[in-house]
C-alpha positions in Angstrom: -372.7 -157.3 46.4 -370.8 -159.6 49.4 -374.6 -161.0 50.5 -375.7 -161.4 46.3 -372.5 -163.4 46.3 -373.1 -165.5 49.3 -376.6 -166.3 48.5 -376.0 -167.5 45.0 -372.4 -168.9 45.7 -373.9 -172.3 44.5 -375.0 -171.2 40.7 -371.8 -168.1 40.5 -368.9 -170.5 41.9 -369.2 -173.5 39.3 -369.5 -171.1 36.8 -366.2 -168.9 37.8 -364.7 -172.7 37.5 -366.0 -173.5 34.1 -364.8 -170.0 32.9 -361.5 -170.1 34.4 -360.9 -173.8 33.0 -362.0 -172.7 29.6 -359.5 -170.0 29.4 -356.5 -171.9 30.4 -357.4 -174.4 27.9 -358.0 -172.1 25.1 -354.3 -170.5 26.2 -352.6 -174.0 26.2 -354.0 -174.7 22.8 -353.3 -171.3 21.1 -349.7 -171.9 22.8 -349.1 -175.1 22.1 -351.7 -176.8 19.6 -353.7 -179.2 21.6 -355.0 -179.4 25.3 -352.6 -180.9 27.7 -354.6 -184.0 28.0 -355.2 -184.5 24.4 -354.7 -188.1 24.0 -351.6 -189.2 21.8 -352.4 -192.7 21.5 -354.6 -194.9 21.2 -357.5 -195.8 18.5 -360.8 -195.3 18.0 -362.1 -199.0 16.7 -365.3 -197.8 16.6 -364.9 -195.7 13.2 -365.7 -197.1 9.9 -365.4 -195.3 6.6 -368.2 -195.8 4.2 -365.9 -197.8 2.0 -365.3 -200.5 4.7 -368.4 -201.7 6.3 -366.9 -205.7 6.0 -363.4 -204.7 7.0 -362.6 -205.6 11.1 -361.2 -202.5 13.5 -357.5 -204.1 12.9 -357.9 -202.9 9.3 -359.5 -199.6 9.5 -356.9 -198.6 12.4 -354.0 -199.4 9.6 -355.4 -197.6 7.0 -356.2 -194.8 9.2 -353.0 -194.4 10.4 -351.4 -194.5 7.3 -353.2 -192.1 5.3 -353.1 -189.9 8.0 -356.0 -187.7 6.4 -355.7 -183.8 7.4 -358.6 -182.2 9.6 -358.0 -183.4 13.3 -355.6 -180.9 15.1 -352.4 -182.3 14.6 -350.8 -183.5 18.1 -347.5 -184.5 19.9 -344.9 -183.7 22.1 -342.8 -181.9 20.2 -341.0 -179.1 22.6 -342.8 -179.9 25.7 -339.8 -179.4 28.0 -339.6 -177.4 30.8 -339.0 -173.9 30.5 -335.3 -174.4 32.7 -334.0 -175.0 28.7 -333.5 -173.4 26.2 -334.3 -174.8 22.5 -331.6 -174.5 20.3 -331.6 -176.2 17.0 -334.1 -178.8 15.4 -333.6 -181.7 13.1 -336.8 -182.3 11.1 -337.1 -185.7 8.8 -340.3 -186.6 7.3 -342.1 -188.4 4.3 -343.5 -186.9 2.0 -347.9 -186.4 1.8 -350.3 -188.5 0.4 -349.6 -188.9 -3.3 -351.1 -191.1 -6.2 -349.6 -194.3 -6.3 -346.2 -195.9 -7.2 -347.8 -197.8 -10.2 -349.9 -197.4 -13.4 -352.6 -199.2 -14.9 -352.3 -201.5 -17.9 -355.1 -199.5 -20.0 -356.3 -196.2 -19.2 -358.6 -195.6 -16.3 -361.1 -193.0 -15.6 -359.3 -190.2 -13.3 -360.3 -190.0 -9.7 -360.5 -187.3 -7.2 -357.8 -187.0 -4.7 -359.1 -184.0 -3.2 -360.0 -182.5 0.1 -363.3 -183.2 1.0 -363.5 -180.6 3.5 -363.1 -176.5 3.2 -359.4 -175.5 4.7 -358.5 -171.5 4.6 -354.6 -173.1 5.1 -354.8 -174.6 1.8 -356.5 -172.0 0.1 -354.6 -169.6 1.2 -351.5 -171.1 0.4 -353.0 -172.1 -3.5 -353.4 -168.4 -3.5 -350.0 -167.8 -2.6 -348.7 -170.8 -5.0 -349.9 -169.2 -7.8 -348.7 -165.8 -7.6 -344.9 -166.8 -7.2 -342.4 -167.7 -9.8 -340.2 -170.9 -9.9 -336.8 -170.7 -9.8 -335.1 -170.5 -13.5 -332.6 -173.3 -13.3 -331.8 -176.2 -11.3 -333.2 -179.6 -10.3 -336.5 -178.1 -8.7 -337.3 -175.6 -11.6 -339.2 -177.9 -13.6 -341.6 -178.7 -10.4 -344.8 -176.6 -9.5 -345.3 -175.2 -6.2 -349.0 -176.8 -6.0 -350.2 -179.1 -8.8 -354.0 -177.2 -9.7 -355.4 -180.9 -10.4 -357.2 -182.2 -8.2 -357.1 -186.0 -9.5 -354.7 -188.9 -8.1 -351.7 -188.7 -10.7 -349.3 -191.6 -10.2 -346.4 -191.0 -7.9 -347.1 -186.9 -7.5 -348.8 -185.3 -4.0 -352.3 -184.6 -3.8 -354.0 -181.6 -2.6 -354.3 -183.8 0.4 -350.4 -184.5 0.7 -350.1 -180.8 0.6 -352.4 -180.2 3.6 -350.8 -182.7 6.0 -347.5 -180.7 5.7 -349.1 -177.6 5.9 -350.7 -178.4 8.8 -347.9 -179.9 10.6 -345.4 -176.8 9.9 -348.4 -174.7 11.3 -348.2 -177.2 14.2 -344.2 -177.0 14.5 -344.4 -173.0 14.0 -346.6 -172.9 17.7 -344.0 -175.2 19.1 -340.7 -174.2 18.2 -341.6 -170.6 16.7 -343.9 -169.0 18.9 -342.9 -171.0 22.1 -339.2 -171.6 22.1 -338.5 -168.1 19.8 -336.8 -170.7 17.5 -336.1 -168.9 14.6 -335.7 -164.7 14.2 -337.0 -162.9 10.9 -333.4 -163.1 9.3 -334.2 -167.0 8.8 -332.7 -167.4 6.1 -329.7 -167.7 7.7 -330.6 -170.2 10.2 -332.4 -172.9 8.2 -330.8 -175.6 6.0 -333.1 -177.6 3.2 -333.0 -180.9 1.8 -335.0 -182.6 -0.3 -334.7 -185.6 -2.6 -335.1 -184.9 -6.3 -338.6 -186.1 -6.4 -341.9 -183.3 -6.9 -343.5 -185.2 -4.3 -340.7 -184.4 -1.5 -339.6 -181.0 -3.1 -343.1 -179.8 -2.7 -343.8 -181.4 0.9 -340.7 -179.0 2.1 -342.6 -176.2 0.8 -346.2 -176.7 2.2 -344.4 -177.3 5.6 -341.8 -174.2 5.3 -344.7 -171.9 4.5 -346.6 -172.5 7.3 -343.6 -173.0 9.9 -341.5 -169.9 8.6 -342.2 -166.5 9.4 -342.9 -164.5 6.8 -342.8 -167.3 4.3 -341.1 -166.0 0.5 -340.0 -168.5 -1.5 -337.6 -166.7 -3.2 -335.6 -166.6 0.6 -335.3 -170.4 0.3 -332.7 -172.8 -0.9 -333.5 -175.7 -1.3 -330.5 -178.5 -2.1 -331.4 -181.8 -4.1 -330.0 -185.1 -3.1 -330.1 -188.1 -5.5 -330.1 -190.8 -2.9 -333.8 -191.2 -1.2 -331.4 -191.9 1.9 -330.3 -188.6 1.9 -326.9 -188.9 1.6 -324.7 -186.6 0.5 -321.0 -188.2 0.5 -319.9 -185.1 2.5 -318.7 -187.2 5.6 -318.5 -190.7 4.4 -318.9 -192.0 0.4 -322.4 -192.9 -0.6 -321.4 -195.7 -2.3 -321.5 -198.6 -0.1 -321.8 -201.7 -2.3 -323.1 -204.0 0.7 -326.0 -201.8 1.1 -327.5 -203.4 -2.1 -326.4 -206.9 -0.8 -328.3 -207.0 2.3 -331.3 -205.0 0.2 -331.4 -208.3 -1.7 -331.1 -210.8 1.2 -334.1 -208.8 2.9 -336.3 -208.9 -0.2 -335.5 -212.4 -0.6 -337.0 -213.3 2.9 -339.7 -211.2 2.2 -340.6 -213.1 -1.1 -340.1 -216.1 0.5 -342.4 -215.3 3.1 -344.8 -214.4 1.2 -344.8 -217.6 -1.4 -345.6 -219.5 1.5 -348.5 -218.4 2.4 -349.8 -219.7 -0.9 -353.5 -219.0 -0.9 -352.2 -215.0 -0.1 -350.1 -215.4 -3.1 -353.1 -217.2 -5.8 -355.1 -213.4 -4.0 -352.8 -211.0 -4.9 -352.3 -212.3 -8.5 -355.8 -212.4 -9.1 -356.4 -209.4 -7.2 -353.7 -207.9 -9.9 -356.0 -208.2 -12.4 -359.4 -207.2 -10.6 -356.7 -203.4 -10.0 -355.7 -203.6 -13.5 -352.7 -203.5 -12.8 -349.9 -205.8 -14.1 -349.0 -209.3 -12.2 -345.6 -208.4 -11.8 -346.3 -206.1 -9.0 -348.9 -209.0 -7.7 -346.7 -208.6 -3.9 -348.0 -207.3 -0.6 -346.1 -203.6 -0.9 -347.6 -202.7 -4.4 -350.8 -203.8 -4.0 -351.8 -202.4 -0.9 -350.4 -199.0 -2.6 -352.5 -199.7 -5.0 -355.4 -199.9 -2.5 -354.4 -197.3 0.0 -354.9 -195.4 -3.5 -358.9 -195.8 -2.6 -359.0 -196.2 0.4 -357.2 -192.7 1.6 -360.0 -191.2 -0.7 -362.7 -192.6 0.6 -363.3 -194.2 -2.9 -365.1 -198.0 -3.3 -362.2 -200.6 -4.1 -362.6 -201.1 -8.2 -364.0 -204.1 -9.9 -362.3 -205.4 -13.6 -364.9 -207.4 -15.9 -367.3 -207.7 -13.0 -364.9 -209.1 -10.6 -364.5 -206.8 -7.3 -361.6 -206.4 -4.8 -362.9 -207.9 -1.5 -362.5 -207.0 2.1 -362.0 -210.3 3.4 -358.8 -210.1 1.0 -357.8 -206.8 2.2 -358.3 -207.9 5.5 -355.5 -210.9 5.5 -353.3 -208.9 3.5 -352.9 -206.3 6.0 -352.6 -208.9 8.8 -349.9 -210.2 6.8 -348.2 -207.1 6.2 -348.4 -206.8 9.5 -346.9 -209.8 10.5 -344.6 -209.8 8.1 -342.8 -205.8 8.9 -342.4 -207.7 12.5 -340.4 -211.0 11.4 -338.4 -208.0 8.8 -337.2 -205.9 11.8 -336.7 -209.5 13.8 -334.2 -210.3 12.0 -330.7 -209.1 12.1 -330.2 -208.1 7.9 -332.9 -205.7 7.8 -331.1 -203.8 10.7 -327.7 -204.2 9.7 -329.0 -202.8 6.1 -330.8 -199.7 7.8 -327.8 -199.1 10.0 -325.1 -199.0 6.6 -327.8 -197.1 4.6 -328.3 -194.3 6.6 -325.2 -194.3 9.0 -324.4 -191.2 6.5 -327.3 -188.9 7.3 -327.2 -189.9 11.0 -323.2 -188.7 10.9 -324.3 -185.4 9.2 -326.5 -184.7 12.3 -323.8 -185.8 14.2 -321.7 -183.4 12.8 -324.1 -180.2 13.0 -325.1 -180.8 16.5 -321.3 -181.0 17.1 -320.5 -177.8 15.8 -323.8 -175.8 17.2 -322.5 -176.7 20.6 -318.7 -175.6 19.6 -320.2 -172.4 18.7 -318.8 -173.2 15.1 -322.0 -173.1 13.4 -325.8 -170.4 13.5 -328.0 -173.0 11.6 -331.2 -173.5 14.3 -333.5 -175.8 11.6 -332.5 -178.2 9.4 -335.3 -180.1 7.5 -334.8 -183.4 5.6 -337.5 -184.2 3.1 -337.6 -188.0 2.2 -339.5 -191.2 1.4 -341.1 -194.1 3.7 -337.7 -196.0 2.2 -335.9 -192.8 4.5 -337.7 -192.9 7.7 -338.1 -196.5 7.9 -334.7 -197.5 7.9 -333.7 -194.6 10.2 -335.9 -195.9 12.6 -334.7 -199.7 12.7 -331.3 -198.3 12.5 -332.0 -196.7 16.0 -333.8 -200.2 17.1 -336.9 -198.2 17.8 -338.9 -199.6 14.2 -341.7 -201.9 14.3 -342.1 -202.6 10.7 -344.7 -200.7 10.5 -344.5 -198.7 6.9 -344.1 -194.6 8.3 -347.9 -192.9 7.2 -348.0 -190.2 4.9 -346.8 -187.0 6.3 -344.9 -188.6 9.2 -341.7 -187.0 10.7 -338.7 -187.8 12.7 -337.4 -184.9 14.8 -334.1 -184.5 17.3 -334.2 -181.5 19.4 -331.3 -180.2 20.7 -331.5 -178.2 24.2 -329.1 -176.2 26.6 -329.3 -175.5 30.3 -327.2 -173.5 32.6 -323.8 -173.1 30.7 -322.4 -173.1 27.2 -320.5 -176.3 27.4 -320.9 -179.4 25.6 -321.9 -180.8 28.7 -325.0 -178.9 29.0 -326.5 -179.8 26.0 -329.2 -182.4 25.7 -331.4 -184.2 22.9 -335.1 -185.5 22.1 -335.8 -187.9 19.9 -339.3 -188.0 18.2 -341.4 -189.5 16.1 -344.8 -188.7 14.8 -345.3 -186.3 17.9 -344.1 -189.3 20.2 -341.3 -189.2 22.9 -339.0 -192.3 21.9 -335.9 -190.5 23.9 -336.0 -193.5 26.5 -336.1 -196.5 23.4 -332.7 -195.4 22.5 -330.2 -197.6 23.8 -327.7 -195.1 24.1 -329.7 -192.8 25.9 -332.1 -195.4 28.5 -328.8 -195.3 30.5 -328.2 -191.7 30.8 -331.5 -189.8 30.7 -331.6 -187.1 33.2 -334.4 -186.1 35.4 -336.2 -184.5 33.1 -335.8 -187.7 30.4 -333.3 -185.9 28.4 -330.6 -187.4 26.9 -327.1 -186.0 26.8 -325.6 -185.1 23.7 -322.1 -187.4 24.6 -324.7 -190.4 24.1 -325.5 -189.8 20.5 -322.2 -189.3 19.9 -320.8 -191.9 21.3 -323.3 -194.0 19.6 -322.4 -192.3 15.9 -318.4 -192.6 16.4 -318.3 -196.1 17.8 -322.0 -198.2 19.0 -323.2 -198.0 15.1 -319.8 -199.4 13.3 -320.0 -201.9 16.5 -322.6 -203.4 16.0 -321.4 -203.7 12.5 -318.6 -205.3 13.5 -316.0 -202.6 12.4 -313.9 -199.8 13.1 -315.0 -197.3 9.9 -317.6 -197.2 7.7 -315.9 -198.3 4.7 -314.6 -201.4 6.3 -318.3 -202.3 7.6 -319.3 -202.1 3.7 -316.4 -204.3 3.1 -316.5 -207.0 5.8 -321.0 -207.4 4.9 -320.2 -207.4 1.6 -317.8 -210.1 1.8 -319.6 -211.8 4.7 
């Protein structure tokens, strides 16, 4: 056997290697969900969808992004810490899936199909499941379906296709945080907190992602708590109503209109462009109308033509430069920030406050998942000075991962911020300063930035005298 060995060492040698190296990598991904050298970032400016053979690679890449279609493996660096931790709770934001859009056509238009165009045993499976259980009897979610059964766009509800980019990313968490780090035991239901806005589209995200995350999924073990404001406040440490939240809302959209009338030859586009959608000219503004097309385009549907007048790419083209351009002279300035900072200082204390009392010992819950809009992650991120105008894609979410090492002390606690699978721990001002070796941030940094560096920068002491001293301002 020795001298077989020997003499074809040349053919049996590379082929131990290849092998070996398949193994590991088929470990690392049933582990962790991708290879270790999947790549995170960048784009491939080479793909073009069939409905886009005029737009440029700048174009494509933004749509892309933001639908954020199901079907590649869904990657990040969620939990990839060394194994000298230990995880110990997670804070989970995200928007809800892809859904029809915000606004409705002047006359009735022929349905379209907002399906997946691909076969997914997930989202079978969990149709399946969908249609076996029972609602609950009462309350704010009891009128919503688990699963809508049509599979056509219907404005402002999630697609079949919303519903698979949450499934897939709580099968994505589950590896990380489940399997890996032991996250959560099978008496979950004491360890997991739910919020959702009162909206089908985010009630019903939550779901898709908690069936696939939790072990041993049963709806009837959740609880899910509505909360009116698409901020996801609750009033339970500070009051919701902040009157110069509205104010600086209003001096934003103002800049944004004005912005936008000044580029007058975008401005003739979209009101003609209005009526090519059949929609009416009152939503003729950059936001609504690229809803209106991301309404197509996610679908991998031909944009529509009115009375033989089509939607052009060159059009769609500038509007997305503009958009663009436009979400970086928004987070520029100093009102869009000051709004986002005053808007969701409440939700940002409420973590504050949990993380606070996991480390005291004063509190079991491990996950705590916030379903929410674009309107919720976007300001959350320019409230941490980490946004790039950029509207958040379908499906995206925000996560802050809270680790211990060595003792039980407050001390040895440490945090990861995340979003959309990317480490931003080191983009946070009150973390670039303190990161230890292993780019954690202590937990005293967050705090300290919640108690005193937000209502700083506010110019205030308190929360209620920052919505006094902008409102007045």
């Amino acid at each position: 056997m020795r001298k077989l060995l020997l003499r074809y060492r040349a053919v049996v040698l590379p082929l131990i290697c290849v092998w070996t190296l398949t193994v590991l990598t088929l470990a690392w991904y049933l582990l962790y969900g991708e290879p270790r050298s999947a790549d995170t970032s960048g784009t491939d400016t080479s793909y073009k969808p069939t409905w886009a053979p005029a737009l440029n690679n700048a174009s494509v890449t933004a749509i892309r992004d933001y639908c954020n279609l199901p079907g590649a493996p869904v990657r990040g660096k969620e939990g990839l810490v060394p194994s000298t931790y230990q995880l110990q709770t997670v804070h989970l934001m995200i928007r809800h899936g892809d859904r029809g859009s915000m606004q409705r056509a002047k006359t009735q238009a022929p349905p379209m199909l907002c399906d997946v165009d691909f076969d997914s045993d997930l989202l079978q499976r969990y149709k399946r499941y969908a249609s076996t259980v029972a609602q609950p009897s009462s309350g704010t979610f009891a009128v919503f379906p688990v699963v809508r059964q049509s599979r056509y766009c219907v404005p402002e509800k999630l697609t079949h296709v919303g519903v698979l980019q949450h499934l897939s990313n709580g099968d994505f968490l589950r590896r990380r945080y489940v399997k890996k780090w032991k996250l959560l035991g099978e008496d979950w239901q004491k360890q997991i907190v739910i919020k959702s806005t009162v909206y089908e589209r985010t009630y019903q995200s939550a779901l898709a992602l908690l069936y696939s995350f939790l072990p041993g999924f049963e709806i009837t073990k959740v609880s899910v708590t509505p909360v009116a404001s698409t901020a996801l406040c609750t009033g339970e440490h500070v009051s919701c109503a902040c009157w110069a939240v509205t104010a600086l809302k209003e001096r934003y959209m103002k800049d944004n209109t004005e912005r936008t009338r000044t580029r007058k030859k975008l401005a003739a586009e979209l009101l003609e462009h209005a009526d090519r959608m059949n929609i009416s000219e009152r939503f003729a503004r950059p936001h609504s109308m690229l809803d209106q097309y991301m309404r197509y385009l996610c679908h991998n549907h031909p944009l529509p033509c009115n009375n033989g007048h089509c939607v052009d790419a060159e059009h769609l083209n500038r509007l997305i430069k503009f958009y663009k351009w436009n979400g970086k002279q928004l987070v520029a300035g100093k009102t869009y920030r000051r709004y986002s900072t005053l808007r969701m200082y409440p939700l940002l204390l409420e973590v504050a406050y949990r993380i606070g009392n996991y480390t005291k010992g004063h509190s079991k819950e491990k996950f705590i998942l916030y379903s929410g809009h674009d309107v919720t992650l976007g300001p959350l991120l320019a409230m941490l000075d980490i946004y790039d105008g950029t509207i958040p894609p379908y499906a995206s979410r925000f996560v802050i991962e809270l680790y211990s090492r060595d003792g039980a002390t407050v001390a040895d606690h440490f945090l990861r911020f995340l979003y959309n699978g990317a480490d931003l721990t080191a983009d946070l001002q009150f973390c670039r300063e303190r990161l230890n070796a292993d780019g954690l941030c202590p937990v005293a940094g967050f705090h300290d930035y919640v108690s005193h560096g937000a209502l700083e920068y506010l110019g205030a002491k308190s929360y209620e005298k920052a919505c006094e001293i902008i409102r007045d301002a």
